[in-house]
C-alpha angles and dihedrals in degrees: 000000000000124000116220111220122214132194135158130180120213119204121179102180098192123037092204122196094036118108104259133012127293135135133206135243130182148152141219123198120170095345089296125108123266103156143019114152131154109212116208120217109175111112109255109245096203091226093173103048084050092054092054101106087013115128114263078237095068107048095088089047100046097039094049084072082063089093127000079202089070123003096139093068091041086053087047095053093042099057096035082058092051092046095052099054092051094053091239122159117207124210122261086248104055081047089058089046107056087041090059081051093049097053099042074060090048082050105043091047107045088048091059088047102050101048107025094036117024099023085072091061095062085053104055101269082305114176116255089244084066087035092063101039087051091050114012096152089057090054096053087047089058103043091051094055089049086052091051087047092057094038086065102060104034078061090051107017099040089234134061095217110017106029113226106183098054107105140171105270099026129308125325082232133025108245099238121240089250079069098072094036086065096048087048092060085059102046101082087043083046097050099039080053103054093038096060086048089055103048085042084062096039088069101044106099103249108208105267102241120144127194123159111228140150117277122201132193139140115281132203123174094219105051145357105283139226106134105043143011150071125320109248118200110203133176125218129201097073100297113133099224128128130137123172112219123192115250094259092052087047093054091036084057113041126084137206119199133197124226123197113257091020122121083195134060127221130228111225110186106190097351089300141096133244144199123233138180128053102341091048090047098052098036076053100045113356091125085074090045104124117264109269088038091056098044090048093055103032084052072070122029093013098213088310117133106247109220096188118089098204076083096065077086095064090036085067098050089048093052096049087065091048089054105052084043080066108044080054097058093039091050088051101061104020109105098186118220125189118268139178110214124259122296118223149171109239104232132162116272142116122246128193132191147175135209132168115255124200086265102037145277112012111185126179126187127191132182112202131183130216103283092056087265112152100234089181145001125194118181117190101186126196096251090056089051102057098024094097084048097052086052087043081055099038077046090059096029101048100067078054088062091059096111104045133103113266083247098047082045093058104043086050092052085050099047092054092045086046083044100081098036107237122204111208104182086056091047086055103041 
């Protein structure tokens, strides 16, 4: 009786429609896995060894040229982080403020992604020029919502890509009201808007793949969130475990490890990986998404946990209509006043702090001496937290993929890299 062995060895040398630069490799023997790698091939900037003798005062605005995809998030982090070692306490309006600025990025990012990078993939790899002549009210529908995104924060942060008025302590000047009336006129336009691309992506036929992980996202008990929380480590599949950790805990116990030949590093948290952006967010607290947000998602998924990542895709369009839903609701009841930012005495410390990106847990940590100084700066970014689980899904994907054309085997490893949305300049900072 002889055995026929069979391997096959799969290469993509270039991930196209991802922000930054990064290739696949992967094996098959014997219908068992042997390989699954993403290969990062974006130049590593070296963010944090720059930041070490900057002023405390220039970390927000240095990190947010991490990524043009999401500065606003990077500048965010930055300052929270700041704030936080110097023991300083905003106002709620200011917190307001900024969240209004994090969820017009959330918008404006999750809008590019859906329809210029992850729509090809329902259509066969197929250029955006058929793409939009396939689906042109759907394109109009996505780059309004990016519009509205920028237009935000161009009203609150003075800039619609790299925020200039967002400062430690609060902002250098006061938005006017006239800001968030204007914001106001758009949000019906906005939310129609988001709703009909939800429900658009709602109907498209996601791949069927299953394969139970963490998920981690922030977690507040009062509202879906996104700004501010514990981290909450939950595991799908059925299996009743969560536990919410501060965000000290959460950076004193994860871990990112360096592989040889990677640009990237990986976050390990208990010797696992996890998964982290839109789909972790909603399988952790999408009981508190806004209406129209949580009847979009549960006509599909009802309240139960989605184990499948190509999801992640209809997490974000689910979460742009939540967004606007809460900008809404934070337009509707915040009466700006004029305010000068905090006062406070510089003093050493060291300050962390999370916010959600687009595509997940951002976390930035400083050290600073007395003299505002920054001693050391440490940046764990979205796409190097659930990179080691994206390779732990293509591992258990790829032998699924054994019967397909060559061509068919490639776009679906695409689509599940494309899937979670990686950000590559942000993994190699």
């Amino acid at each position: 009786m002889f055995l026929t062995s069979f391997f096959m060895k799969i290469t993509i040398n270039h991930l196209a429609r991802m922000e930054g630069h990064a290739s696949f490799i992967g094996a098959l023997e014997n219908g068992d896995l042997s390989q699954a790698k993403i290969i990062t091939e974006e130049g590593i900037r070296l963010v944090e060894g720059c930041l070490k003798q900057k002023s405390m005062f220039d970390a927000h605005v240095i990190t947010m040229r991490i990524c043009g995809i999401c500065p606003i998030v990077h500048n965010l982090a930055a300052i929270k982080a700041m704030e936080n070692a110097m023991k300083v306490k905003v106002s709620l309006q200011t917190v307001k403020l900024r969240q209004l600025m994090e969820l017009s990025q959330l918008i404006h990012s999750h809008a590019m992604h859906l329809y210029f990078l992850s729509l090809p993939d329902f259509l066969g790899n197929a250029v955006t020029e058929r793409l939009m002549k396939k689906f042109p009210q759907e394109a109009q529908l996505a780059l309004r919502l990016r519009a509205f995104g920028n237009r935000v924060n161009e009203l609150i942060g003075g800039r619609s890509i790299h925020p200039l008025n967002n400062w430690i302590g609060g902002f250098k000047v006061t938005p006017p009201q006239s800001a968030l009336t204007e914001i106001q006129t758009q949000i019906n336009e906005a939310l129609a808007d988001a709703v009909k691309l939800a429900k658009f992506f709602a109907k498209l036929k996601y791949p069927k793949f299953e394969r139970p992980t963490a998920f981690a996202s922030l977690d507040s008990r009062q509202n879906y969130a996104i700004y501010d929380g514990q981290i909450l480590i939950s595991a799908g599949g059925g299996r009743p475990f969560s536990r919410r950790y501060s965000s000290r805990e959460f950076y004193d116990k994860i871990q990112e490890v360096e592989e040889a030949g990677s640009l990237a590093k990986r976050a390990v948290w208990s010797n696992q990986h996890f998964m982290v952006g839109a789909l972790a967010r909603v399988n952790n607290h999408g009981h508190k998404l806004n209406a129209a947000a949580k009847k979009i998602w549960r006509a599909v998924h009802g309240s139960a946990t989605v184990c499948n990542p190509f999801y992640n895709i209809l997490a974000q369009a689910v979460e742009i209509v939540h967004c606007v839903e809460e900008m809404e609701k934070i337009t509707g009841k915040l009466k700006i006043k004029k305010e000068a930012p905090v006062k406070f005495k510089i003093r050493a410390g060291e300050g962390i702090a999370t916010v959600e990106a687009p595509r997940g847990i951002l976390l930035h940590y400083y050290q600073i001496d007395a003299k505002a100084r920054i001693v050391r700066a440490d940046i764990i970014t979205p796409t190097v937290m659930f990179l080691g689980n994206l390779e732990d899904d293509l591992g258990v994907y790829l032998p699924q993929t054994k019967k397909m054309t060559t061509s068919q085997r490639v776009n679906k490893i695409r689509m599940l890299i494309r899937a979670y949305d990686p950000c590559i300049s942000c993994a190699t900072h």
